[in-house]
N, C-alpha and C positions, 0 to 999 in steps of 0.2 A: 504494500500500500504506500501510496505518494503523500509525505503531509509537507506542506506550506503554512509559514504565519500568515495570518493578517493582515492588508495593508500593509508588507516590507517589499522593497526593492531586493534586487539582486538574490537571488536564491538558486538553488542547483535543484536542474531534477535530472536522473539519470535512468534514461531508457532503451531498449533495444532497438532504434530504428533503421536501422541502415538492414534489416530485412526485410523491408516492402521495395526496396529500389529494388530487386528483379522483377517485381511485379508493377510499376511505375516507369513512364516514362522518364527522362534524366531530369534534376531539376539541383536547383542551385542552395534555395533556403527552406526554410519552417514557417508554418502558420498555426500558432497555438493560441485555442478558443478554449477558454472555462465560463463552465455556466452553472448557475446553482441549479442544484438535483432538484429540491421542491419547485423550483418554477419552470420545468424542461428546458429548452432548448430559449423557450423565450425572456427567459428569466435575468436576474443582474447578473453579468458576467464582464469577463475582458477577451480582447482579441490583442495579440501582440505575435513581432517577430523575434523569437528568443536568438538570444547569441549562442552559437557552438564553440563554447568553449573545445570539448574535444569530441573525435567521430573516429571510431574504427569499425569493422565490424565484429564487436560483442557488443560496443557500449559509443551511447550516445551524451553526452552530459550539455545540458543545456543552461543559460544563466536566464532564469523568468525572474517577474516581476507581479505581486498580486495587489498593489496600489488601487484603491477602489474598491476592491472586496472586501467590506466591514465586516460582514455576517459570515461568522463559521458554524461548520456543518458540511456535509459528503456535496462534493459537487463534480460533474462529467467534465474530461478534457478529451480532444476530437485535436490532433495534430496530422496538418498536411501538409503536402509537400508541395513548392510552387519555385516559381523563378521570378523570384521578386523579392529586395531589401524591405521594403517597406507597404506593400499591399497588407490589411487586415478584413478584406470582405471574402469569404468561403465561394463565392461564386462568380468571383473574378478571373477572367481567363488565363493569368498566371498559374492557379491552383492547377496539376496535372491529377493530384488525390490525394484520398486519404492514407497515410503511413501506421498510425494509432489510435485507438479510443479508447477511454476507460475512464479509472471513477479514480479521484482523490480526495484527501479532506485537508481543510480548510483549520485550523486551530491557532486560539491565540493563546498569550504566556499567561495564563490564571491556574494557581494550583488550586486542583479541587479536592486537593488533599493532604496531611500529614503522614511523612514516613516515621515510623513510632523507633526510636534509639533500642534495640531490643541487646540485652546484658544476659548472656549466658555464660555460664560457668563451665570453665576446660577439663577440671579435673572431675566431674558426676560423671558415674560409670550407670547405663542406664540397663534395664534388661528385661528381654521381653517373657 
């Protein structure tokens, strides 16, 4: 599972995409679209072109950004593949397809919880 803060810049996600290029025609950059799970496809989300940090083929690591996204909670990302720096619409004729789709979540820094200090004794020989 893919987790992002909240409204932070710069963040890494790392995935396998350089396995749809046999099945794509050639293309140059990414187009990566999050959108919140409760509101489908039509919901608040962002469109951005992530920077590739690095690409082989196992691993793709991309530097995104979730600026705008207040609200956490599971939300869908749809990455494709196009020839374009700076296009963000999915049905621009840059876009050649889709590369990936799936679901991440979305969390910010609130602990909603205490780790309890637990003190156990080394030398109790216990027995069942």
């Amino acid at each position: 599972m893919i987790y992002l803060l909240a409204n932070t810049a710069s963040q890494t996600m790392r995935l396998s995409l350089d396995e749809a290029r046999q099945f794509l025609p050639s293309y140059t950059h990414y187009l990566l679209i999050i959108s919140h799970e409760e509101n489908s496809d039509f919901g608040s989300g962002i469109a951005q072109v992530p920077n590739v940090v690095l690409e082989n083929q196992r691993i793709t690591q991309l530097q995104v950004t979730t600026i705008g996204l207040l609200l956490t909670g599971m939300y869908r990302y749809i990455i494709y593949g196009q020839n374009s720096a700076s296009n963000t619409n999915p049905f621009n004729a840059a876009v050649v397809g889709v590369c990936e789709r799936g679901t991440l979540i979305i969390t910010d820094s609130t602990g909603y919880y205490d780790v309890p200090t637990l003190n156990l004794d080394n030398d109790v020989i216990y027995q069942g």
